[in-house]
C-alpha positions as CSV (number, residue, x, y, z in Angstrom):
1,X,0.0,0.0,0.0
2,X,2.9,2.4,0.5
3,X,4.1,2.1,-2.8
4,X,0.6,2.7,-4.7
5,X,1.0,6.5,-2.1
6,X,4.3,6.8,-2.8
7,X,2.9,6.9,-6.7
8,X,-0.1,8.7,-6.0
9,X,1.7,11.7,-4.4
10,X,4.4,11.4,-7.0
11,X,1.3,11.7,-9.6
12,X,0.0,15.3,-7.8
13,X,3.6,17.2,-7.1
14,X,4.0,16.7,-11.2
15,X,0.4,17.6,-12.1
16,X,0.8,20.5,-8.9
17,X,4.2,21.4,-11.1
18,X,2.6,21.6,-14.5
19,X,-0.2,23.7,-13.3
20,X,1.6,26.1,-11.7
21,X,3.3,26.8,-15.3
22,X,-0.3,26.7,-16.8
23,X,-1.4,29.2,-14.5
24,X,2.0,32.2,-15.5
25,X,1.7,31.2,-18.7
26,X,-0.1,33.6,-21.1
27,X,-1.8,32.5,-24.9
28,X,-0.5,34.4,-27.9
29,X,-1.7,35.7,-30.8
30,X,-1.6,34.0,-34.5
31,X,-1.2,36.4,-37.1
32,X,-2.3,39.6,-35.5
33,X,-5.6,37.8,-34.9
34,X,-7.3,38.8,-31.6
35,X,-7.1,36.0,-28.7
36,X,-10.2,33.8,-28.0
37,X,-10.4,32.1,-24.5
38,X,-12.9,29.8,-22.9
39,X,-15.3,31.4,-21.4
40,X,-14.9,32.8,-17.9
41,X,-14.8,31.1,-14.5
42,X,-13.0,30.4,-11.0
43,X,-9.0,29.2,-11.2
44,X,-7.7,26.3,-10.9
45,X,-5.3,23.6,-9.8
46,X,-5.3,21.0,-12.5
47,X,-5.5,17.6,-10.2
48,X,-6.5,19.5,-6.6
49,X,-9.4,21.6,-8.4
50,X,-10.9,18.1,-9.9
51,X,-10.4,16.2,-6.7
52,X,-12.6,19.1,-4.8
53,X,-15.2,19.2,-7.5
54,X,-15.4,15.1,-7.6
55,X,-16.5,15.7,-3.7
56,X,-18.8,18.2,-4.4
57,X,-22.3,16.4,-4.7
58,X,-25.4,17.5,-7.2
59,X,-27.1,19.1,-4.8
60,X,-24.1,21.3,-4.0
61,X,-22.6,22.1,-7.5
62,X,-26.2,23.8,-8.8
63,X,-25.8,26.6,-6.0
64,X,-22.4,27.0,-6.5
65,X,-23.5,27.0,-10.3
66,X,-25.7,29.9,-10.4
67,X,-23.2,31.9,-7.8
68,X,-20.5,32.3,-10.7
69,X,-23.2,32.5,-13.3
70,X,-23.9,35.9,-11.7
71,X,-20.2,36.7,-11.3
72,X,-19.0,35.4,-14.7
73,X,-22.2,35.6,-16.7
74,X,-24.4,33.2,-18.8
75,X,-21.6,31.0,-19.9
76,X,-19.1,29.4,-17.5
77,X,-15.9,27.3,-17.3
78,X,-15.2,24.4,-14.6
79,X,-12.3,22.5,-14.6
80,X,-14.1,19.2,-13.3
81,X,-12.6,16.4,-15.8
82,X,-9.7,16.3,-18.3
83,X,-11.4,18.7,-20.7
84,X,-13.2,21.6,-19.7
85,X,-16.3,21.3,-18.8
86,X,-18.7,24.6,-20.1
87,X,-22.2,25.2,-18.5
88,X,-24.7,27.6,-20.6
89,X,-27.7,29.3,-18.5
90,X,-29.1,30.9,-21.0
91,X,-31.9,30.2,-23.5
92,X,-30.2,32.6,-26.4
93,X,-27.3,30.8,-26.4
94,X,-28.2,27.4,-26.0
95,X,-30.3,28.0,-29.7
96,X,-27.6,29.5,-31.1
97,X,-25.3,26.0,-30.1
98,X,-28.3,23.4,-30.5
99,X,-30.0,24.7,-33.1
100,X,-28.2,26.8,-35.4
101,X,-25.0,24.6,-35.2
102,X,-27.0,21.8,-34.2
103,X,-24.6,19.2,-35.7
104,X,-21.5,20.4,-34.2
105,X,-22.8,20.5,-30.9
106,X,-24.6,17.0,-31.0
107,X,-21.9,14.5,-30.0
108,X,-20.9,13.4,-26.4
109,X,-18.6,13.3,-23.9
110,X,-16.4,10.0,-23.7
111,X,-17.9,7.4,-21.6
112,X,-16.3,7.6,-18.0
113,X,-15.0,3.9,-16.8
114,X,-18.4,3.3,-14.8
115,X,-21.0,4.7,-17.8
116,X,-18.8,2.7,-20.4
117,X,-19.6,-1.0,-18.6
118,X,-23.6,-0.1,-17.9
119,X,-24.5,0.8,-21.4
120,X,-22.6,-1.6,-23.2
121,X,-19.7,0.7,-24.5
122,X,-22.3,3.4,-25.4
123,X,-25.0,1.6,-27.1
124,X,-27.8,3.2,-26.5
125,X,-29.5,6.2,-27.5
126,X,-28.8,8.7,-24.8
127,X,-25.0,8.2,-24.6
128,X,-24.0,7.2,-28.3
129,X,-21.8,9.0,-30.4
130,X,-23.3,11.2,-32.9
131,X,-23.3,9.1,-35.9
132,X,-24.7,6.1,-37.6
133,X,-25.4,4.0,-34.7
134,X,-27.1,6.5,-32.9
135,X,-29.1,7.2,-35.9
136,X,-29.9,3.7,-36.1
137,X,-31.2,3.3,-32.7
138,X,-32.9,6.7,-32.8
139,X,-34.8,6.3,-35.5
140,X,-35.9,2.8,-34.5
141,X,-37.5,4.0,-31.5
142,X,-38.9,7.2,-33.2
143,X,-40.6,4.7,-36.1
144,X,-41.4,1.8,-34.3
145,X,-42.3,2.9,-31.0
146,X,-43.4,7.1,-30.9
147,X,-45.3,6.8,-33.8
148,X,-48.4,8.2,-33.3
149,X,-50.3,4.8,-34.6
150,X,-47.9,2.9,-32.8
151,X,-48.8,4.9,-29.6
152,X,-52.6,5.0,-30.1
153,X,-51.9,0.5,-29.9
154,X,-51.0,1.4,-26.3
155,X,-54.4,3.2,-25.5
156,X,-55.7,0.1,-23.9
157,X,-53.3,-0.6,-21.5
158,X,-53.0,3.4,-20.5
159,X,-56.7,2.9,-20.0
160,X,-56.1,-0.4,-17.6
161,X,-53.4,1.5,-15.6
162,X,-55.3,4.6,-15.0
163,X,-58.1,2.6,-13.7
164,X,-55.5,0.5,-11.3
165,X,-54.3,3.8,-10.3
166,X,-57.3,5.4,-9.2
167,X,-58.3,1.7,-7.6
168,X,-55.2,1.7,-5.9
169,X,-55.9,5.2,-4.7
170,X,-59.2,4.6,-3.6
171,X,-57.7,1.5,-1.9
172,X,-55.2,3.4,0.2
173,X,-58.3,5.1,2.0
174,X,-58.9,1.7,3.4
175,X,-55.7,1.5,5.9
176,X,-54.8,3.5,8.4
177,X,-51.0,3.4,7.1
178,X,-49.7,6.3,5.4
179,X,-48.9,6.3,1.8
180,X,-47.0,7.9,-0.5
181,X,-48.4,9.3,-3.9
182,X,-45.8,9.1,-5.5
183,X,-44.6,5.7,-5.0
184,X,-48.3,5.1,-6.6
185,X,-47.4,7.1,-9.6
186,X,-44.3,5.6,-10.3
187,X,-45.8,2.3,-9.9
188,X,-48.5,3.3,-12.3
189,X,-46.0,4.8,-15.1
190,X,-43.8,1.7,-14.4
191,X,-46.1,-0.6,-15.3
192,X,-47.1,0.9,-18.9
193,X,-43.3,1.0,-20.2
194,X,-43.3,-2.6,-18.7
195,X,-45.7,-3.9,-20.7
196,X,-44.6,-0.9,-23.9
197,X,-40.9,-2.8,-23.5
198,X,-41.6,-6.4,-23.3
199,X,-45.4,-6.7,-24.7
200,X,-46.7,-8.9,-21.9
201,X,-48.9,-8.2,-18.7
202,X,-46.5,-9.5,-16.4
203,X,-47.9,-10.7,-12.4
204,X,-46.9,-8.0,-9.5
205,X,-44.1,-10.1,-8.5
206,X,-42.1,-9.9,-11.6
207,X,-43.2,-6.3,-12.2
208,X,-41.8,-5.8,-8.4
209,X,-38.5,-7.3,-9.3
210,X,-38.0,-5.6,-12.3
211,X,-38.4,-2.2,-11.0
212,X,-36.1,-3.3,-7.8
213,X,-33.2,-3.9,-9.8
214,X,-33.9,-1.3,-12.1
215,X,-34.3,1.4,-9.3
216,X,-31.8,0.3,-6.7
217,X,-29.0,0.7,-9.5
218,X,-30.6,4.2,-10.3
219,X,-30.5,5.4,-7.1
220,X,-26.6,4.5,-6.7
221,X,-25.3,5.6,-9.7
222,X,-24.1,8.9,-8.2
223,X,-22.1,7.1,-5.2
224,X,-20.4,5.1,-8.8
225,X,-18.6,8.9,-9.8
226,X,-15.8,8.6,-7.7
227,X,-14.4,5.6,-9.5
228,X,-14.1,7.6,-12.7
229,X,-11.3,8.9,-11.3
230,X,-7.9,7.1,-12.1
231,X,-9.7,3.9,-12.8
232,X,-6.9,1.5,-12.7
233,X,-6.5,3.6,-9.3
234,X,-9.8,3.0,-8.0
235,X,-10.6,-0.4,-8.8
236,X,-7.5,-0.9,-6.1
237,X,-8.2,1.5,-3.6
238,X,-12.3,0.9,-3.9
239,X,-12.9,-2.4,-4.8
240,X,-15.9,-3.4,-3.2
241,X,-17.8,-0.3,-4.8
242,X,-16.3,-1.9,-8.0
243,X,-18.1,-4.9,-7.3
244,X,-21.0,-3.5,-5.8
245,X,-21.3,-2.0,-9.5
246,X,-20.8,-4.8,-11.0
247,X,-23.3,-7.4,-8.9
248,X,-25.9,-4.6,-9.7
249,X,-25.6,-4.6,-13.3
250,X,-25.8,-8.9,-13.2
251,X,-28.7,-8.8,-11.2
252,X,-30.7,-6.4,-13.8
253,X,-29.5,-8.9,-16.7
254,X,-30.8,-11.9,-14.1
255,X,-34.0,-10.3,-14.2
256,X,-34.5,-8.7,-18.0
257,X,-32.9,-11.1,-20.3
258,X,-35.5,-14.0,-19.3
259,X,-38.0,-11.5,-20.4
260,X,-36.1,-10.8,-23.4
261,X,-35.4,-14.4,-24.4
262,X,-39.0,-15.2,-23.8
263,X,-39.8,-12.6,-26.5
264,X,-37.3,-13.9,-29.2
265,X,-38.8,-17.2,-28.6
266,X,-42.4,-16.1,-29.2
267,X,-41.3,-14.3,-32.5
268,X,-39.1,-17.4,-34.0
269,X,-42.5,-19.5,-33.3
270,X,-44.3,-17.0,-35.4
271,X,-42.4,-16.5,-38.2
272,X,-42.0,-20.7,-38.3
273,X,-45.7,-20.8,-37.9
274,X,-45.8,-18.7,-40.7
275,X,-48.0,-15.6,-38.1
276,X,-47.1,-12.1,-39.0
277,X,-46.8,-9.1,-36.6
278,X,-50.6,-8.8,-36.8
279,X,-51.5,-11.9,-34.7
280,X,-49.9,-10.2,-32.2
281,X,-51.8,-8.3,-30.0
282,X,-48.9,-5.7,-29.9
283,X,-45.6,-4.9,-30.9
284,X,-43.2,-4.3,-27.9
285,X,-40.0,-2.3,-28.0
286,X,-37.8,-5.6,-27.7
287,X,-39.1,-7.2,-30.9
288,X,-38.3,-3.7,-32.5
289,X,-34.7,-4.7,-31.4
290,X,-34.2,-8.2,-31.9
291,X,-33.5,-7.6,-35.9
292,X,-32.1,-4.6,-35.8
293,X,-28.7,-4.4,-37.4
294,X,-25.9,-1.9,-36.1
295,X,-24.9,-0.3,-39.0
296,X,-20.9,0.1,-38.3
297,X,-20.3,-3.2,-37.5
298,X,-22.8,-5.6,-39.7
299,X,-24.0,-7.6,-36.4
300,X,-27.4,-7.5,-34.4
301,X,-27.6,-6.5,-30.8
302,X,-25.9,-8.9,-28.4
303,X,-28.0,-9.4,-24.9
304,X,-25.9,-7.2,-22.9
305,X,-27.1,-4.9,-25.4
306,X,-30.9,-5.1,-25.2
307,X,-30.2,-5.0,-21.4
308,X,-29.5,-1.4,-22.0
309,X,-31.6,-0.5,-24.4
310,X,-34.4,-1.8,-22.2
311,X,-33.0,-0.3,-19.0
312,X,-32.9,3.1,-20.6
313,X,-36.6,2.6,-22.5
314,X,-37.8,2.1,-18.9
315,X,-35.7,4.5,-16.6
316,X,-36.6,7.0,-19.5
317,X,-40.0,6.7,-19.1
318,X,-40.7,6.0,-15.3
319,X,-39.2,8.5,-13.5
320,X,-39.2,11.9,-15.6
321,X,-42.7,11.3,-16.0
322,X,-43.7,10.1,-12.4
323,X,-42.0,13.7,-10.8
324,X,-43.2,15.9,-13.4
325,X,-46.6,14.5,-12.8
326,X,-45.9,14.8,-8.7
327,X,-45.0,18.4,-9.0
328,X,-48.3,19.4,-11.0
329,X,-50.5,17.8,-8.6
330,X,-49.0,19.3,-5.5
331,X,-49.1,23.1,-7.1
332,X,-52.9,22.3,-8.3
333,X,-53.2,21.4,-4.6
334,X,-51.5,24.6,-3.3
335,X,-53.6,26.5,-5.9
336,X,-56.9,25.3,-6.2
337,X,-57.9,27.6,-8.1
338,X,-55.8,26.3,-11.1
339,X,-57.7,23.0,-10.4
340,X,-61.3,23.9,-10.5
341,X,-60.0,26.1,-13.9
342,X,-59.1,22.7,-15.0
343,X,-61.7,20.4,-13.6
344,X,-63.9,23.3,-15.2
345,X,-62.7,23.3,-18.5
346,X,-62.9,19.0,-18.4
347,X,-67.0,19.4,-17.6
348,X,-67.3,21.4,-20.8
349,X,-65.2,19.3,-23.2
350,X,-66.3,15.9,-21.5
351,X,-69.8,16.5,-20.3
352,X,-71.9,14.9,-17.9
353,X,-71.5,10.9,-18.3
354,X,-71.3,7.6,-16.3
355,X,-68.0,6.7,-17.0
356,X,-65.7,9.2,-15.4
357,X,-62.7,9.0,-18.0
358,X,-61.0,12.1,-20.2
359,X,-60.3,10.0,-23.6
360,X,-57.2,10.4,-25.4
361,X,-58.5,11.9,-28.1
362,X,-60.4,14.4,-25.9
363,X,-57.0,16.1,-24.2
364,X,-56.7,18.3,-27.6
365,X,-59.7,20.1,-26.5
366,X,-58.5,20.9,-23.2
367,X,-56.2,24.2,-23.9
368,X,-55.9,25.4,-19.8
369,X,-54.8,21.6,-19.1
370,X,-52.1,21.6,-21.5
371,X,-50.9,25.1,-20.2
372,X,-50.8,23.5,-16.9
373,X,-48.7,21.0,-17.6
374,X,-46.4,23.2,-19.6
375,X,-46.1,25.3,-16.3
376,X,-45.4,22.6,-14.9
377,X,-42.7,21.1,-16.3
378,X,-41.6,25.1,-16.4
379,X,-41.5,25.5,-12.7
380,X,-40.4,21.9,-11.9
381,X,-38.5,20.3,-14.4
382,X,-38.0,16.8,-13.4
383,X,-34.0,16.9,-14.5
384,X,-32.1,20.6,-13.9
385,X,-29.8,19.4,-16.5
386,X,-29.9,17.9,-19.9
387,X,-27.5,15.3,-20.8
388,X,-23.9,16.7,-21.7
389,X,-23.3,17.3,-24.8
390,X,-19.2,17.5,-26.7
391,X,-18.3,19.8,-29.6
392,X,-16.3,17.9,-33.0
393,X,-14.0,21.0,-32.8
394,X,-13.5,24.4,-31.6
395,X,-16.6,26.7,-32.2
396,X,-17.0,30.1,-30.9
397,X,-19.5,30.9,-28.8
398,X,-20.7,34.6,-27.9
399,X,-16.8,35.9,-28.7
400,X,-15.6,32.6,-26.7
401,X,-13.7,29.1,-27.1
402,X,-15.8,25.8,-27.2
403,X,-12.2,23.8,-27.5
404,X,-12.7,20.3,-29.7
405,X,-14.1,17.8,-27.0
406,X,-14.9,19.8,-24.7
407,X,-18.2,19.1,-22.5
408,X,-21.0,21.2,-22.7
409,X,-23.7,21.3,-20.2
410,X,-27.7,23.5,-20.3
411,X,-28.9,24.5,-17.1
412,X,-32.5,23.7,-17.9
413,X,-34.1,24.9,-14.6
414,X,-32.5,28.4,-14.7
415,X,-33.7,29.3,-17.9
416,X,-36.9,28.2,-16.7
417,X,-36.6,31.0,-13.8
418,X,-34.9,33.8,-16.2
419,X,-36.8,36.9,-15.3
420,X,-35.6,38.1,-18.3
421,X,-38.1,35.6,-20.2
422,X,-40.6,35.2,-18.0
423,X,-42.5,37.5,-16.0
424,X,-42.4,36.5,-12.3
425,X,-41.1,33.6,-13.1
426,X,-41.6,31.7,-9.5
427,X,-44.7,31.9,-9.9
428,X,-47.2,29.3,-10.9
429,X,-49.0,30.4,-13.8
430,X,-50.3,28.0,-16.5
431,X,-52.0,31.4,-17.9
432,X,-48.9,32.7,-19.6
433,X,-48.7,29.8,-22.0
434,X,-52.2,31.1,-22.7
435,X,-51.0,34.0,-24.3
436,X,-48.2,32.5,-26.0
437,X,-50.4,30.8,-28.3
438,X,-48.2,28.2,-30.4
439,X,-45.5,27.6,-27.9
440,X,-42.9,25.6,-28.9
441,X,-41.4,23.2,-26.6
442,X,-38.6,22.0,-29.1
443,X,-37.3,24.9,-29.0
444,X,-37.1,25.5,-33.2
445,X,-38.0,29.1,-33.1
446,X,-36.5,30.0,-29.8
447,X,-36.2,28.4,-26.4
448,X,-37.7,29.7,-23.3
449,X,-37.2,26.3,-21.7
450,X,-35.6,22.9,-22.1
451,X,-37.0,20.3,-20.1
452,X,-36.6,17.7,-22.8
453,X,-33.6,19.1,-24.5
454,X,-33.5,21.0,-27.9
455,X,-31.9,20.3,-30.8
456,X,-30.8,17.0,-32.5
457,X,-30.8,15.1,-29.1
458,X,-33.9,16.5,-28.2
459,X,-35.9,13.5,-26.2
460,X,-37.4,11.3,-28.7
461,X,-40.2,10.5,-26.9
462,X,-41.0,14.3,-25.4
463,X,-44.9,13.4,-27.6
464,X,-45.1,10.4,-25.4
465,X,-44.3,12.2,-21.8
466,X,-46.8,15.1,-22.9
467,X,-49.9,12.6,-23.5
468,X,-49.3,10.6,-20.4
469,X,-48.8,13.6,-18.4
470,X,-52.0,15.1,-19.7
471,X,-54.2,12.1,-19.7
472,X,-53.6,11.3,-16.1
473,X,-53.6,14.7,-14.8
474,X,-56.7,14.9,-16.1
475,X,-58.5,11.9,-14.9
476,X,-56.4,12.4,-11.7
477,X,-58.7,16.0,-11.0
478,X,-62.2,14.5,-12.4
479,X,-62.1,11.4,-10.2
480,X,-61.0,13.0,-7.2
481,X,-60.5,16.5,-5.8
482,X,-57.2,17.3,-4.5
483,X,-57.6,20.1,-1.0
484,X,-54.6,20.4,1.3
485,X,-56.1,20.3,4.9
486,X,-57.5,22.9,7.1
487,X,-54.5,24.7,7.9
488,X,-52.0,22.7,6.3
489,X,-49.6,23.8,2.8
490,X,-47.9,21.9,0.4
491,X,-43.8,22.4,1.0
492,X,-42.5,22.7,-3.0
493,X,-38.7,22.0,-1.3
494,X,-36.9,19.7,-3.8
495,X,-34.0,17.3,-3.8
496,X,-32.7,15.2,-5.5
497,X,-32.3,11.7,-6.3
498,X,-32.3,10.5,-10.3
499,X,-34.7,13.2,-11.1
500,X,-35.2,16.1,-8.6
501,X,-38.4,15.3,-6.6
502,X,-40.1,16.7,-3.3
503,X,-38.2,16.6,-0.8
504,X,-41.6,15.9,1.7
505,X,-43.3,13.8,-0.9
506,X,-47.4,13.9,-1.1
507,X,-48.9,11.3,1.4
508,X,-52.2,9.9,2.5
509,X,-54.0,9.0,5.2
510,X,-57.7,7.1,6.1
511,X,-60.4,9.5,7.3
512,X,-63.1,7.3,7.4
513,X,-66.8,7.0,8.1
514,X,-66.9,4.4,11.1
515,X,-63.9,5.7,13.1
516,X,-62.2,6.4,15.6
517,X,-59.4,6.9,13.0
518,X,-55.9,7.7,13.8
519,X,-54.0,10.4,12.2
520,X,-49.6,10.1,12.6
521,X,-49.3,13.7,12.5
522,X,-51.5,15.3,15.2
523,X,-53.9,17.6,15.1
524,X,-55.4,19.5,12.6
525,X,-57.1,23.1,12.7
526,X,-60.7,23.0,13.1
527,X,-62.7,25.3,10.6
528,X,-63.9,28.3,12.4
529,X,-67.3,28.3,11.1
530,X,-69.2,25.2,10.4
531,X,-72.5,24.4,10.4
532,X,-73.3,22.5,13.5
533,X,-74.2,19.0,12.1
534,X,-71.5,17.2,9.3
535,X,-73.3,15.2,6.7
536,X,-72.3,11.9,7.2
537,X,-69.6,10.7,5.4
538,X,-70.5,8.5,2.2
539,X,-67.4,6.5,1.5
540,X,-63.5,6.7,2.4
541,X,-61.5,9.6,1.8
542,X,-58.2,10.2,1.6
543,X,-55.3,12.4,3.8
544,X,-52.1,13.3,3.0
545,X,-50.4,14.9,5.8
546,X,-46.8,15.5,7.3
547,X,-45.8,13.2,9.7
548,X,-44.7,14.9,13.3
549,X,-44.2,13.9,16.6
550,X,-47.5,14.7,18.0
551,X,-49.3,11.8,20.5
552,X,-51.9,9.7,18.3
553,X,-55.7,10.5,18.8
554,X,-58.8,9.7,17.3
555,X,-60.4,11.8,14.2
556,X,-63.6,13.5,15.8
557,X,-66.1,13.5,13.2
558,X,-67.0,17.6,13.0
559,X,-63.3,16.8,11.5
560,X,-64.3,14.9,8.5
561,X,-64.5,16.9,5.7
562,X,-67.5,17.4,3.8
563,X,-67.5,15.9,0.4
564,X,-68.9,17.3,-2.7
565,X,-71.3,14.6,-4.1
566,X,-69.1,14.4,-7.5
567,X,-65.6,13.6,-6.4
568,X,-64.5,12.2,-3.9
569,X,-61.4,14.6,-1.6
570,X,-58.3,13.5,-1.3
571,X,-57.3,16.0,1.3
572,X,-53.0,16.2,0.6
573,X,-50.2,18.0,2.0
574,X,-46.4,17.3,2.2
575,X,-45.2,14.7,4.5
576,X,-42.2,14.5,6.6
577,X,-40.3,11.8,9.1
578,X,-40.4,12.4,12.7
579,X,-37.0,14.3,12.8
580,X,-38.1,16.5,10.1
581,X,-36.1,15.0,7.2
582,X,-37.2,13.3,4.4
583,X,-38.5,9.7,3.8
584,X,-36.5,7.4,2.4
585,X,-37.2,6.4,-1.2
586,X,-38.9,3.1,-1.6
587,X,-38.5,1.2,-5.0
588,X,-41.8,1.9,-6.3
């Protein structure tokens, strides 16, 4: 062990040497040609300035993001890896890079150690080099999968989940345990790319096990960074996180590739049956994949590759969509106003009828619902940043230096919050998009905001994410209406895990007809006026509430809340632990 210190110090005098060099060193001038530099930001160290970012976690490089941003301006340098690493804040610019020199600007980074071994030396679609390949794949999923036939094959299961959701909802109002909406969401969303990716309705069990492995490696991926770093160093000095790594990518092949195989099988029996694709009742994302030929190198996809295709298709879709659809429901339960305006507007489109359902092809109708999801994912987007992106060589940016392979990085939730765009930009108000008649979410004309990129590696399936988002925040309102408590508030606080979610999630609790009921979280403020008999309570209901330390008691019944005869209330607020901290994330 001494010798692998000795080397290591050894390593930092001479990188501690060079950079001190860097640092008096000055550039010169070619041909009387004016100097271009990167653009602005703090100084640096070479090795000591990396090792001190690489301990810096998400949560604390955003702040200390937007503190140079104001000191430097809209366009920073960090020295974090071996190539500069570029951050742009600002919704000008990033159209000038992604869309007017779109194909410059559309390769990325080299895969890090870790990122190179879970998707299969970069084969899938987020992390691919531009090129061929990543054409391939892209247009694959686009074609075969985002189609908007190809989607409207998937109403029926988006119908089944929607109904499981509000059944598990209603459900929940049966126990007096606490429960987290969002864990329902993301079961919910989970579900639907299950059955989009492998085409079969699979029993809870295996759905359970799939989203275990798929969300235990999610959640660790972050704690994976540090082995970037001088791999041949670290798989020494941090073995077990090596293997750790490692076991967690073998268990998610354990789990998909039966799944996968199962699905090869079912298509060789058809084509020597002599079936087509229209016996089946749907065509899932694998069998998009299994004959699918990678253009550079003349071979299909080998299984470690459709593990990561799969993983992504799922991660892709579950999360992103679950926390965008979290945050609009807790600000249409902070502002109710913005939910009767929607609720409202579904009535007129929808109508009075027995089966309480917005239809897909009803959502076009609904103008203020679209507007609030836009504000939505405005306000909250569920990721701050968009995937990295690297330049093919040096490009000037707003009179500065984006050297060759250097990484480039969009702050998506500050241009969301640029005052300069929008008008009180904290604000939640689906209204603006209102008056912007047309917006453009891609970005083509101009971007105001990002929250599925821009550009040629915009998110493929940003179509898909808008309809699911719309369709069940629509059904979400008409089957039940959403009121935080007598005295309570929704808490907006965020953190973050693979998306940036609440950081005192939505939760629910019984109030019930028969009580005495319990309630974790104490007491509750009693209306001031009420009429002096409460209609008796008709079915369950639902609370979400933070959890405190307050004793246990009994919910009196001038308590229960009195329930409009249309919807049933799910009375919701932010919940927290005991010490005040956030709950743990569970794996649905």
């Amino acid at each position: 062990m001494e010798a692998w210190f000795i080397t290591l110090v050894s390593f930092c005098v001479c990188f501690l040497i060079r950079a001190i060099f860097s640092l008096h060193s000055s550039p010169t001038k070619a041909s009387g040609k004016a100097i271009i530099t990167t653009p602005p930001g703090p100084s640096h160290i070479s090795i000591i300035t990396r090792l001190l970012w690489l301990r810096k976690s998400f949560t604390e490089l955003e702040p200390t993001l937007r503190t140079f941003h104001a000191k430097y301006g809209p366009i920073i340098t960090l020295r974090i890896g071996a190539s500069p690493a570029i951050f742009i804040a600002d919704g000008a610019l990033a159209h000038r890079a992604l869309v007017h020199n779109g194909s410059l600007f559309s390769d990325r980074p080299e895969a890090p150690a870790t990122a190179a071994i879970l998707s299969s030396n970069r084969r899938n679609i987020s992390s691919a080099s531009y090129g061929a390949t990543w054409r391939t794949l892209r247009r694959n999923l686009a074609s075969e999968m985002l189609h908007h036939s190809r989607v409207r094959s998937f109403s029926g299961i988006r119908k089944c989940v929607l109904n499981s959701l509000l059944t598990r909802l209603k459900s929940a109002s049966e126990s007096i345990h606490s429960v987290r909406v969002i864990d329902h969401l993301r079961h919910a969303m989970f579900c639907l790319l299950v059955f989009m990716c492998f085409g079969e309705r699979l029993d809870e069990g295996k759905v359970r096990d799939i989203a275990r492995v798929e969300r235990q490696l999610l959640l660790r991926l972050g704690s994976f960074n540090i082995l970037n770093f001088w791999p041949s160093v670290t798989r020494v000095l941090y073995r077990k996180k090596w293997l750790e790594m490692l076991r967690l990518r073998k268990e998610q092949e354990d789990v998909l590739l039966p799944l996968i195989r199962a699905r090869k099988q079912k298509q060789k029996q058809a084509k020597e049956s002599g079936l087509n694709d229209d016996h089946d009742d749907v065509v899932s994302y694998v069998d998009t994949l299994l004959d699918l030929q990678l253009p550079e190198e003349k071979r299909e996809l080998n299984e470690g590759e459709l593990v990561t295709l799969c993983n992504e298709f799922l991660n892709a879709g579950t999360d992103t969509t679950s926390t965008a659809l979290q945050w609009i429901m807790a600000n249409l339960v902070k502002y109710p106003h913005v939910q009767e305006r929607v609720v409202e507007e579904i009535k007129q489109v929808v109508g009075e009828k027995k089966e309480r359902e917005v239809k897909e092809e009803e959502l076009h109708k609904l103008g203020y619902l679209k507007a609030v999801v836009l504000e939505g994912l405005r306000r909250h987007p569920p990721g701050h940043f968009v995937l990295p992106h690297a330049v093919t060589e040096d490009v000037v940016l707003k009179d500065y230096l984006v050297p060759k392979n250097g990484t480039v990085n969009f702050m998506v939730a500050e241009m969301g919050l640029d005052p300069k765009v929008w008008e009180d930009p904290l604000a939640f108000k689906p209204e603006r998009f209102l008056n912007d008649e047309g917006f453009d979410i891609t970005g083509t004309k101009e971007i105001k905001m990002m929250p599925f990129g821009a550009g040629r590696r915009i998110c493929p399936g940003y179509n898909l994410a808008l309809l699911h988002l719309e369709y069940f925040v629509a059904n979400l309102v008409l089957n039940f209406e959403w009121k935080v408590p007598q005295g309570g508030d929704v808490d907006l606080s965020e953190k973050k895990e693979f998306t940036v979610v609440m950081k005192n999630a939505l939760q629910t609790f019984r109030i019930g007809q028969n009580g005495p009921y319990r309630v974790r979280n104490g007491p509750f403020r009693t209306p001031k006026s009420r009429t002096k008999t409460t209609p008796r309570t008709t079915h369950s209901e639902i609370r979400t509430a933070r959890s405190g330390t307050h004793p246990e008691r009994p919910v009196l019944p001038s308590e229960r809340p009195v329930l409009p005869p249309e919807r049933p209330v799910l009375l919701s607020r932010t919940a927290r632990s005991p010490s005040g901290t956030a709950r743990s994330p569970s794996f649905l």
